[in-house]
SELUMBA-279369 format. One record per atom (N, C-alpha, C): z negated, x negated, y negated. Coordinates in steps of 0.02 Angstrom, whole numbers, padded with zeros to 5 digits, always signed. Example, Ala and Ser with C-alpha at 12.3 -4.5 7.8 and 13.67 -1.06 7.14 Angstrom:
2
-00390-00660+00284 -00390-00615+00225 -00390-00660+00165 -00354-00642+00112 -00357-00684+00053 -00394-00645-00002 
This chain:
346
+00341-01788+01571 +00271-01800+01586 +00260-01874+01604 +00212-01893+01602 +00184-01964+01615 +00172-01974+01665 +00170-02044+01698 +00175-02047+01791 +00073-02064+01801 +00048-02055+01735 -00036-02038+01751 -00058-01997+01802 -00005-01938+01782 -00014-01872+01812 -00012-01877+01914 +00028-01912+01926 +00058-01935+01997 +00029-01952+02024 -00014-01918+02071 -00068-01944+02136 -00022-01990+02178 -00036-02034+02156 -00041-02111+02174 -00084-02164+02168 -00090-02229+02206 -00142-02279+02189 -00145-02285+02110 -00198-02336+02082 -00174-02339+02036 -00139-02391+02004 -00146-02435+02053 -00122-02493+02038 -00046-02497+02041 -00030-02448+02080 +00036-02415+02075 +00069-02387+01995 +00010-02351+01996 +00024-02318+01914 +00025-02397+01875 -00008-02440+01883 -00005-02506+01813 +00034-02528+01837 +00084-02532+01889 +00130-02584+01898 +00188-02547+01862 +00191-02473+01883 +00248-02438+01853 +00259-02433+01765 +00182-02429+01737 +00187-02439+01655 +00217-02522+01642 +00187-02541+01669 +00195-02625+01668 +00276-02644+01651 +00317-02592+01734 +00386-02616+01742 +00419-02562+01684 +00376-02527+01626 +00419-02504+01596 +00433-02410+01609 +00431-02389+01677 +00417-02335+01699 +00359-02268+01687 +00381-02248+01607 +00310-02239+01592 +00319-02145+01595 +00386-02114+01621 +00372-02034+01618 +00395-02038+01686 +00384-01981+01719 +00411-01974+01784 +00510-01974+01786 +00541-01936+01720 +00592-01934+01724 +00633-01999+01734 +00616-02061+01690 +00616-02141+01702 +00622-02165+01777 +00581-02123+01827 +00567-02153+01876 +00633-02116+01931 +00649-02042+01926 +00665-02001+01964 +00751-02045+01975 +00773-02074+01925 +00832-02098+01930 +00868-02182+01965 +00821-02203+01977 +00803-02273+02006 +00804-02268+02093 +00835-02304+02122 +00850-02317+02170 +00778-02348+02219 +00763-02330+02294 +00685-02352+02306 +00698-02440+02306 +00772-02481+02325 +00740-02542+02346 +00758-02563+02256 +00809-02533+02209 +00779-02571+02133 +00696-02563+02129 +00656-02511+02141 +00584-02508+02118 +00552-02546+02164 +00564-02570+02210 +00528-02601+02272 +00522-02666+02219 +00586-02680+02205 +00594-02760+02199 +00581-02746+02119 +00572-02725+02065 +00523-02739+02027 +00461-02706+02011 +00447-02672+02062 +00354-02658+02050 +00325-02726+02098 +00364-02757+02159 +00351-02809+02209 +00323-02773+02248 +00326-02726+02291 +00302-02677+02340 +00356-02670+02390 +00320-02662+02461 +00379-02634+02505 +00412-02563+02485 +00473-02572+02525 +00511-02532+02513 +00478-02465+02537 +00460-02463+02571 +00435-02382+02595 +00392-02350+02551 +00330-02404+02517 +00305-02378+02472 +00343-02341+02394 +00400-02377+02369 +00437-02357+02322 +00472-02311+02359 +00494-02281+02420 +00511-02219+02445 +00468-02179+02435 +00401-02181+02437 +00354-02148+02424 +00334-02119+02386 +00353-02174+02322 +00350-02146+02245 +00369-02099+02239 +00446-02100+02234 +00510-02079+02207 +00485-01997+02230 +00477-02004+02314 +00472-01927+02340 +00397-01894+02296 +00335-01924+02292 +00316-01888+02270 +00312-01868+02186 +00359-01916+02153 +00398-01902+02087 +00439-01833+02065 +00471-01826+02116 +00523-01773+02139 +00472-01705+02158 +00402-01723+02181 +00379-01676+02203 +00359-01637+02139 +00339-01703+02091 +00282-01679+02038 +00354-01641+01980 +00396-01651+01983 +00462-01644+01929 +00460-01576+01956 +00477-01548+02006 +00484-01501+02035 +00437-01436+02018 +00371-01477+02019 +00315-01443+02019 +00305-01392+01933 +00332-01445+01890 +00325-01442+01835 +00382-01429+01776 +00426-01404+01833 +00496-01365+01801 +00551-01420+01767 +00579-01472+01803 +00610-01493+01796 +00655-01525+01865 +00707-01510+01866 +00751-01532+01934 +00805-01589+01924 +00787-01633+01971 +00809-01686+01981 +00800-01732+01916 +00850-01765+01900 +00844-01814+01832 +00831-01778+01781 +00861-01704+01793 +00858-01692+01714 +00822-01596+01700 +00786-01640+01621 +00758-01559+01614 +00791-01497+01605 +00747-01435+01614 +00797-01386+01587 +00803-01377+01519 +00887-01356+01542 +00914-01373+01467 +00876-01301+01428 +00852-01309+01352 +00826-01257+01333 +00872-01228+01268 +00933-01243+01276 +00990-01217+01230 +01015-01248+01168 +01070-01246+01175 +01097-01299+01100 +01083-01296+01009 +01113-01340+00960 +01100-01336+00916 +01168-01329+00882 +01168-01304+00839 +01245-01315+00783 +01209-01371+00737 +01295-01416+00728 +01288-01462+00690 +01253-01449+00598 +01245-01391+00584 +01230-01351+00532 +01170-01369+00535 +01129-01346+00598 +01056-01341+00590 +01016-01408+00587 +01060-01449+00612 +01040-01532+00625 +01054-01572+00544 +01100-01551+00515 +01112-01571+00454 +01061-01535+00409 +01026-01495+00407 +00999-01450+00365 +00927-01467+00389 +00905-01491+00438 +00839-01533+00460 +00830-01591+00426 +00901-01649+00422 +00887-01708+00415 +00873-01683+00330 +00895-01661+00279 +00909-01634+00222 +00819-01611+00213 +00784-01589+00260 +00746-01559+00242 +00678-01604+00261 +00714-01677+00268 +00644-01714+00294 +00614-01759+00236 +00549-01764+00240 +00514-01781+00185 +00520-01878+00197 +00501-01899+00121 +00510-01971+00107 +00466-02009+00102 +00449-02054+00116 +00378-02097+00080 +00398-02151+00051 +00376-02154-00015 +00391-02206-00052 +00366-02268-00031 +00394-02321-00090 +00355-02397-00045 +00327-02403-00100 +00333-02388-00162 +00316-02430-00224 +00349-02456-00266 +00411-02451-00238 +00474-02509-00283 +00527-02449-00287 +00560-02444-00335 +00591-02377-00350 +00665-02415-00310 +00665-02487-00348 +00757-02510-00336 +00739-02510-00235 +00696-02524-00197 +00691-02522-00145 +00707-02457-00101 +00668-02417-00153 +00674-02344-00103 +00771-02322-00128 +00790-02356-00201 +00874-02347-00186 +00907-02353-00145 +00894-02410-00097 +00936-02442-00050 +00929-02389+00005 +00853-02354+00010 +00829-02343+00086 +00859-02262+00071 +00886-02229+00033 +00898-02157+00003 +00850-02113-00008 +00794-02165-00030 +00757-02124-00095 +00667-02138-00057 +00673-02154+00025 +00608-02189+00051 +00629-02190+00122 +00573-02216+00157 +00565-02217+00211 +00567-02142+00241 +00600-02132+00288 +00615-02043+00308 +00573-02044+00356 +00535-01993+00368 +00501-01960+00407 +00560-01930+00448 +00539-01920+00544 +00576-01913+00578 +00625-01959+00610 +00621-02007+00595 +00676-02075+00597 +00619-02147+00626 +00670-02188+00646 +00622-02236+00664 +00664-02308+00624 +00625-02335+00588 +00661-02403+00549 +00607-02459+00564 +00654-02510+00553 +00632-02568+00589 +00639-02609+00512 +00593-02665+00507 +00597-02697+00439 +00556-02755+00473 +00608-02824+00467 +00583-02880+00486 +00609-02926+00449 +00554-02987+00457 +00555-03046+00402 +00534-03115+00436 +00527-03168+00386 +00510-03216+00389 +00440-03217+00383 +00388-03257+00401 +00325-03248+00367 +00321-03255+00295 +00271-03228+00266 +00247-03225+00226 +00299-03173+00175 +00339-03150+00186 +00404-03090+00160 +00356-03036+00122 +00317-03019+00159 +00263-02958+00150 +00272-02894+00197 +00269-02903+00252 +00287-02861+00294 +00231-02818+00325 +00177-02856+00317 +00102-02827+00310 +00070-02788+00259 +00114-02804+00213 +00063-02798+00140 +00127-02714+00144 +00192-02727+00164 +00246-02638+00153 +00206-02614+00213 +00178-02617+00262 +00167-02588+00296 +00087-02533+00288 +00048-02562+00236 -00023-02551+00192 +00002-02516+00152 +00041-02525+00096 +00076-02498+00067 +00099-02435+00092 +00140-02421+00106 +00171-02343+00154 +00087-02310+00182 +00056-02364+00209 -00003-02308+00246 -00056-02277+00192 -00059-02311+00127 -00076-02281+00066 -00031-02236+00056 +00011-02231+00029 +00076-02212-00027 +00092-02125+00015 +00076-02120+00094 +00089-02058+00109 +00035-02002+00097 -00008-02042+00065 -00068-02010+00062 -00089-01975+00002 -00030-01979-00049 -00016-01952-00099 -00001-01874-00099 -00062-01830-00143 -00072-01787-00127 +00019-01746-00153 +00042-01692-00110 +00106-01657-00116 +00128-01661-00196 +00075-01614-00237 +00089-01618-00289 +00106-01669-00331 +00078-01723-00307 +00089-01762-00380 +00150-01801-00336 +00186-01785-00278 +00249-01812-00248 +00244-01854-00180 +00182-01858-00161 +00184-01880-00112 +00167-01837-00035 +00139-01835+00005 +00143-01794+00076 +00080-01776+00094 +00036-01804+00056 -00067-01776+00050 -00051-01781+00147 -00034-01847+00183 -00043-01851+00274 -00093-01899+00273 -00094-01911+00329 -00121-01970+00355 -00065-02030+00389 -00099-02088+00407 -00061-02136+00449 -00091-02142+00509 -00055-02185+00533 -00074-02231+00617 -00052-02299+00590 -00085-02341+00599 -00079-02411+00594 -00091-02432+00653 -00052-02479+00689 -00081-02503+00766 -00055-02598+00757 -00106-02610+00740 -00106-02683+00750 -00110-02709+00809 -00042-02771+00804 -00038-02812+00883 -00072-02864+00855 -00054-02905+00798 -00079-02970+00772 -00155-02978+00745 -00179-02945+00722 -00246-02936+00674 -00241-02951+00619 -00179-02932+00551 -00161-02930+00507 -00186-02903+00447 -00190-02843+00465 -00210-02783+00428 -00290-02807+00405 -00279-02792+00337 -00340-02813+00290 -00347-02753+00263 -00439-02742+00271 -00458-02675+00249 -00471-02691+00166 -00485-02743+00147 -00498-02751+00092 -00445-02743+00047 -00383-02765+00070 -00313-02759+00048 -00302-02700+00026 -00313-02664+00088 -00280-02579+00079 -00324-02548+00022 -00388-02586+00022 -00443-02537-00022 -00416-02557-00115 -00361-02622-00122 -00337-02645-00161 -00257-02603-00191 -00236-02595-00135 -00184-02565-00144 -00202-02482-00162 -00224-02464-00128 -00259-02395-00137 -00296-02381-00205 -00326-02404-00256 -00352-02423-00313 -00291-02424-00354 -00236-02462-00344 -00185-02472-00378 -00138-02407-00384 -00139-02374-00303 -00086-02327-00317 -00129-02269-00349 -00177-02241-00370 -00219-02198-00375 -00206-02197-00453 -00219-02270-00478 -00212-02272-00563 -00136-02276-00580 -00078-02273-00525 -00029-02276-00555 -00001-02187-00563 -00026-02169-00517 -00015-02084-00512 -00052-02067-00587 -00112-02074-00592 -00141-02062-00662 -00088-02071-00712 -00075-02136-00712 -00029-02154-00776 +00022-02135-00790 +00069-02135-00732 +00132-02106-00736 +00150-02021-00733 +00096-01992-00717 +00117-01937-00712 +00088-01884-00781 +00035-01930-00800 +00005-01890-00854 -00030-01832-00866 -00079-01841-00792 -00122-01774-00798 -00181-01766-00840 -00203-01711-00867 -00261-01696-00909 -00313-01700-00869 -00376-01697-00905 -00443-01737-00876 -00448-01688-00846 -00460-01612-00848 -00474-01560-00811 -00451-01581-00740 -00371-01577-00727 -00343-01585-00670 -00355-01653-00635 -00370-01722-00690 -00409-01772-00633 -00465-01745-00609 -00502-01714-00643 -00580-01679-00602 -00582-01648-00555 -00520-01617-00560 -00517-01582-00494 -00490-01591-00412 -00479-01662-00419 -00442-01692-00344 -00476-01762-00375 -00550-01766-00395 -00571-01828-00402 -00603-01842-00325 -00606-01800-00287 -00609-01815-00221 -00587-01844-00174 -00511-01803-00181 -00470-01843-00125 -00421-01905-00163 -00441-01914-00226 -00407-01985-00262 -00457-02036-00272 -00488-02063-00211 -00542-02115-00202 -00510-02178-00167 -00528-02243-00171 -00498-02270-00127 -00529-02259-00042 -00595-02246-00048 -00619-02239+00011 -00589-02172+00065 -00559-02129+00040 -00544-02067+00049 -00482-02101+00092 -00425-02125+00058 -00379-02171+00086 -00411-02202+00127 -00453-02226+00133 -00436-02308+00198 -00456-02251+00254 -00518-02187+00249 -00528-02163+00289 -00480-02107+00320 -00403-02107+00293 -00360-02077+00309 -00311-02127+00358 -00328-02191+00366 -00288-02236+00422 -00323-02272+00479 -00274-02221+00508 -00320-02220+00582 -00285-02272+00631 -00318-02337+00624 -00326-02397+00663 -00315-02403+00728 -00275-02461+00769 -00281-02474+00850 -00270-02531+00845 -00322-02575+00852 -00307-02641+00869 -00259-02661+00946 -00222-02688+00951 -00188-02689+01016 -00202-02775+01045 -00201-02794+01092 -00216-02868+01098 -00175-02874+01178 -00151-02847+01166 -00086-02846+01248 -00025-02794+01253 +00014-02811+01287 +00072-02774+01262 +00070-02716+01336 +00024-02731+01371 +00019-02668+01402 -00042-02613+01383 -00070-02649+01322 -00114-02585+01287 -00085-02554+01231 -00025-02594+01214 +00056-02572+01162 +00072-02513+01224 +00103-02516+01268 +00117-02458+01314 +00093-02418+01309 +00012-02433+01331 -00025-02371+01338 -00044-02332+01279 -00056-02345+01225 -00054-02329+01146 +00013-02288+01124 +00081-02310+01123 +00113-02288+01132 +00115-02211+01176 +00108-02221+01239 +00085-02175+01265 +00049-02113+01248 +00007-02132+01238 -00057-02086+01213 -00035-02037+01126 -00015-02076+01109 +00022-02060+01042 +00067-01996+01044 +00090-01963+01086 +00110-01898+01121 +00052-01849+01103 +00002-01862+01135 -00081-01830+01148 -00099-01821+01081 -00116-01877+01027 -00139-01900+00986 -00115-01878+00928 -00057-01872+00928 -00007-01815+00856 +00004-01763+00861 -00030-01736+00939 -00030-01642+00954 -00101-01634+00929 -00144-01671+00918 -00213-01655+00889 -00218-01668+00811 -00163-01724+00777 -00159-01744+00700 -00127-01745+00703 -00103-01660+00665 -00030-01635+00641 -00019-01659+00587 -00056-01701+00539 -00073-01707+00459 -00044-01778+00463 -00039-01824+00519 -00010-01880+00524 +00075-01891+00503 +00100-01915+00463 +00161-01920+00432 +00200-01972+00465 +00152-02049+00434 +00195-02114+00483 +00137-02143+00521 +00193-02177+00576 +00168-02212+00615 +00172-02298+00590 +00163-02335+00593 +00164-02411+00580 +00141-02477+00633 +00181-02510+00663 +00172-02533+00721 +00181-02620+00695 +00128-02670+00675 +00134-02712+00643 +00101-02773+00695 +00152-02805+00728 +00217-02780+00734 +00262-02770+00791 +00295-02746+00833 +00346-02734+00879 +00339-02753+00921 +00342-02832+00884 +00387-02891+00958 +00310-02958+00984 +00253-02947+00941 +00229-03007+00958 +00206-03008+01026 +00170-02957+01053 +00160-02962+01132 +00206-02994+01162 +00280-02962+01163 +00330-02948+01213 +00367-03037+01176 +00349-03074+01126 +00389-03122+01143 +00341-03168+01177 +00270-03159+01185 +00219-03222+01217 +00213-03192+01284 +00203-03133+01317 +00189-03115+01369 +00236-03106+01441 +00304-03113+01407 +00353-03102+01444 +00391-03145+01489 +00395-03183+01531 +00442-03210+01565 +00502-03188+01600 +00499-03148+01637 +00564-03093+01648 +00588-03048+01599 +00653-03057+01601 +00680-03036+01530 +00705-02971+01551 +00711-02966+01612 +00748-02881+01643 +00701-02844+01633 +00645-02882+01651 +00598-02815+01659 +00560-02802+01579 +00574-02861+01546 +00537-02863+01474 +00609-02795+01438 +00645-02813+01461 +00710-02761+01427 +00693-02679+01450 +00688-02679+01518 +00674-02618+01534 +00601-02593+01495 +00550-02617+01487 +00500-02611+01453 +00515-02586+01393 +00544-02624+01370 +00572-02603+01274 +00603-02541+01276 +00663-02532+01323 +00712-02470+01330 +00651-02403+01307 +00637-02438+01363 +00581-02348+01377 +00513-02335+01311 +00494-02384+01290 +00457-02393+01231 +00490-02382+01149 +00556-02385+01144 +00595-02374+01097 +00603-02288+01117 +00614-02272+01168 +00652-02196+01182 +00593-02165+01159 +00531-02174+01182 +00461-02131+01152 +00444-02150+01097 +00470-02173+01057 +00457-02200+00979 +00500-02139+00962 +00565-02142+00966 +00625-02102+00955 +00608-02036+00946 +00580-02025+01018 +00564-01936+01032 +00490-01913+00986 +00446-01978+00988 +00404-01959+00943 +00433-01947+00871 +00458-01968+00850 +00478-01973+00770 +00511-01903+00760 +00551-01886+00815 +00584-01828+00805 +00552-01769+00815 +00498-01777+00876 +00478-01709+00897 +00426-01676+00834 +00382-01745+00803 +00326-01717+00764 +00370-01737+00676 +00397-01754+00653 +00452-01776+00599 +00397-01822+00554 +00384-01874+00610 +00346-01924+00569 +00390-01983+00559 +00396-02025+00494 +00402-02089+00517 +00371-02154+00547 +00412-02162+00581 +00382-02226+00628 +00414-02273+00583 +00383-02330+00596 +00397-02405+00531 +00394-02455+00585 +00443-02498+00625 +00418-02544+00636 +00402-02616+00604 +00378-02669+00604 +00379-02706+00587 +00387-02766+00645 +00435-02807+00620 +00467-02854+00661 +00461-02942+00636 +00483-02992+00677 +00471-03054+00673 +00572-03087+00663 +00570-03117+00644 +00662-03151+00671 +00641-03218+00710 +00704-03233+00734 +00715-03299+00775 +00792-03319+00755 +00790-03379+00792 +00862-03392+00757 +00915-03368+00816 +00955-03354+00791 +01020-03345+00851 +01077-03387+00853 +01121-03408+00888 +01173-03456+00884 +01225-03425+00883 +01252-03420+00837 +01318-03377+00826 +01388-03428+00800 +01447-03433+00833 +01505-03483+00805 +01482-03547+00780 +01452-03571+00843 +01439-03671+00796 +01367-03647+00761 +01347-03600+00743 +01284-03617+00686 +01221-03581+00707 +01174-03582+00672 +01112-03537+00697 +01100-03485+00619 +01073-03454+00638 +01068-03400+00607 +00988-03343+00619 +00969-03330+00570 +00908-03307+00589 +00925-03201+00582 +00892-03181+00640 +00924-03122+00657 +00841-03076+00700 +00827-03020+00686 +00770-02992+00714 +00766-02997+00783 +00683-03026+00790 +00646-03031+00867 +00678-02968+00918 +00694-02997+00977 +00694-02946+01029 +00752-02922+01067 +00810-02964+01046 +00861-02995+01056 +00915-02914+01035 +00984-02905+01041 +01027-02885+01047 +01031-02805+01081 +01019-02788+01119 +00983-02746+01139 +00941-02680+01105 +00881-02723+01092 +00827-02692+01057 +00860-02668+00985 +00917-02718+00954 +00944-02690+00888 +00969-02618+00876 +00985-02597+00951 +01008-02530+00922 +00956-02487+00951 +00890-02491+00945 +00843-02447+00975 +00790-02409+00894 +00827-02413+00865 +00790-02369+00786 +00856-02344+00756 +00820-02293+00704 +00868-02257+00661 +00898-02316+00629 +00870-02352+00575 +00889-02374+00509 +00864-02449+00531 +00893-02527+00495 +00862-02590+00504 +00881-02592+00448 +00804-02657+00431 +00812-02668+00362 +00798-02730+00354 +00828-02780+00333 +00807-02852+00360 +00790-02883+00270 +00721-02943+00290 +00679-02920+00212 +00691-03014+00212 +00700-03037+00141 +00737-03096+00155 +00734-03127+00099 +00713-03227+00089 +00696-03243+00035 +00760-03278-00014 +00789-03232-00070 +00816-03271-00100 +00808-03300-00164 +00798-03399-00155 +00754-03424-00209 +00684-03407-00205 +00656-03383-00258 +00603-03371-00242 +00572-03303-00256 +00630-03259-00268 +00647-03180-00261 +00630-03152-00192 +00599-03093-00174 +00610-03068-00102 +00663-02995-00120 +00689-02994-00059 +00751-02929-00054 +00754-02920+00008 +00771-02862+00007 +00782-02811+00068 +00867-02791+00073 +00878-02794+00138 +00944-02775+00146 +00963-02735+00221 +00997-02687+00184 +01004-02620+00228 +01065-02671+00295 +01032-02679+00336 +01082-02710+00404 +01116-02645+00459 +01075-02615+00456 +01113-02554+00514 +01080-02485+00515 +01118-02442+00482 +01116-02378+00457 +01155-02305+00472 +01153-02255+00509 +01201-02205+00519 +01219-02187+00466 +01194-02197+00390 +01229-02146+00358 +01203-02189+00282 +01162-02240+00286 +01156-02284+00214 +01220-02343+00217 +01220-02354+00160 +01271-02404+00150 +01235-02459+00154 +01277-02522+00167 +01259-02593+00180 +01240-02589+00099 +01185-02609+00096 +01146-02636+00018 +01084-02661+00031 +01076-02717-00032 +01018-02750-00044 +00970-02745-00122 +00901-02746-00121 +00859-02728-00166 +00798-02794-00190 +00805-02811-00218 +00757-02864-00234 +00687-02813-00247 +00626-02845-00217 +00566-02816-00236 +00506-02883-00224 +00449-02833-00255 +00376-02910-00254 +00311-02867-00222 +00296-02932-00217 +00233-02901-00198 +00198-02924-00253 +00129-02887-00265 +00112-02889-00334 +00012-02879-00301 -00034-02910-00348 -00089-02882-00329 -00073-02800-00307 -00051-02771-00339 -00057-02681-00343 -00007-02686-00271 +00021-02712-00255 +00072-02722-00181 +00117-02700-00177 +00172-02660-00154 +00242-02653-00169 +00264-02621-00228 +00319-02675-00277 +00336-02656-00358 +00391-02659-00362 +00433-02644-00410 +00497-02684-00423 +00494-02785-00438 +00538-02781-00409 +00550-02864-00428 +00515-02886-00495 +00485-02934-00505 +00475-02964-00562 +00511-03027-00568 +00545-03034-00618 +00600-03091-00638 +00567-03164-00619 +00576-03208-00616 +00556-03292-00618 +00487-03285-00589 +00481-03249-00527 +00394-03250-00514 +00389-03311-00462 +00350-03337-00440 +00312-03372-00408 +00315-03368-00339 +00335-03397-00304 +00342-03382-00231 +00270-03376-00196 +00252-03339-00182 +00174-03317-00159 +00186-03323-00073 +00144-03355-00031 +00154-03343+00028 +00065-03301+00072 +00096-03247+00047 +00059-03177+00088 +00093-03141+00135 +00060-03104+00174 +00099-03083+00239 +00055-03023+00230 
């Protein structure tokens, strides 16, 4: 449960989202003078917390740190889930090779670049492309798009959406009867009104969004992926303490996690790099330092070679290290096109 719930001040409650502390279980395990000394409160008051934390855990069927356990799984049934989770394409066939066949629903992947890579334009892409009705192969869901930057171009999507609509036509080869009959939900407008927007402009309305996103996918079951474009920009301008910027992330990655799993959506993040100093040299490596790297299923690091873009599988439980050249194209994620033009779109 969420520490909303916790009759307490409230300023109490924003210091605790703030420091990262965003379910009661988060809180129940923390010592009162660690919470004293990063919410900045006397100590008695973080005694205070804690006890009436313990009260509300209690209240609500869970003891001490941990919930009740509600019984195990065989490795059978966990293998036969992942097997049974649906894909979303990007657009680029050699791309979705690398990724084992798309982006997986239930999983959380991280895909970061340089500017202008197209990390905006895969992220439009996917929030079209799931919207592909079952039959003709895609998941007929919806998205969540939650913009930190103000990226996201509606005109774009209404571009991309146009594109994928006539490529389903073409490639699949349906008779006029059967376009007549889903000439409804194959509009571009039908799409854009299937992505459901959050502008974010602080990384404690990233929390609270996050948050809410629990609430928000028990009401839109039809929601497939999530898309968070992107990750790290709050948390690299807003942050000066790096403990508490870490503890922040911890707990913001774990509810990404549990979301992806509990409702079997994919979450997409989208990420920034910086350089890192590794043996004498620098090296450019995803925003959010070391840490944060192992907080998603799958990383996919998107990267210019020449004037080719490619994707390369960096850290995977179960894909192999591989790389995929792909473009962005008016129609927006394609296979590579040979000797193209270095385009700088984002």
């Amino acid at each position: 449960m969420e520490v909303s719930v916790l009759p307490i001040a409230s300023a109490h409650k924003e210091k605790l989202i703030s420091a990262g502390y965003t379910t009661l279980l988060s809180i129940v395990g923390v010592s009162a003078s660690r919470l004293a000394q990063e919410l900045i409160i006397p100590h008695r008051e973080a005694v205070e917390i804690i006890k009436v934390t313990l009260k509300c855990c209690r209240a609500v069927g869970l003891e001490g740190t941990h919930a009740v356990l509600k019984g195990s799984r065989t490795a059978w049934e966990m293998l036969s889930d992942e097997q049974n989770l649906k894909l979303i394409r990007t657009g680029s066939e050699d791309f979705d090779g690398i990724l084992g066949g798309g982006i997986h629903c239930g999983q959380v992947t991280e895909m970061g670049g340089v500017p202008g890579i197209g990390k905006t334009q895969l992220g439009i892409q996917l929030a079209v492309n799931v919207q592909i009705p079952v039959s003709y192969g895609g998941l007929g869901a919806k998205a969540i798009y939650i913009d930190t930057e103000g990226s996201f171009m509606p005109e774009r999507a209404y571009q991309i959406a146009e594109a994928c609509i006539m490529d389903t036509w073409e490639n699949l080869g349906f008779s006029r009867k059967e376009i007549e009959d889903c000439q409804e939900k194959m509009q571009p407008d039908h799409f854009l009104a299937n992505i459901l927007y959050f502008r974010i402009c602080s990384y404690t309305e990233q929390i609270a969004v996050i948050n809410y996103l629990d609430k928000f996918l028990e009401e839109h079951k039809d929601v497939k992926i999530v898309i968070i474009d992107s990750i790290s920009f709050h948390f690299r301008q807003d942050f000066k303490e790096m403990v508490q910027r870490t503890i922040v992330l911890n707990e913001m990655s774990r509810q990404l996690m549990k979301l992806a799993e509990r409702f079997a959506v994919a979450v997409l993040l989208l990420n920034h790099v910086t350089a890192k100093h590794t043996e004498g040299s620098f090296q450019l490596t995803l925003a959010l330092g070391d840490t944060w790297s192992h907080s998603c299923t799958n990383r996919v690091i998107l990267y210019w070679d020449g004037n080719d873009r490619h994707a390369r599988i960096e850290k995977s439980p179960y894909l192999p290290s591989a790389s995929a050249p792909f473009s962005v194209t008016g129609k927006g994620i394609r296979n590579a096109i040979t000797h193209c033009k270095r385009l700088r779109m984002m």
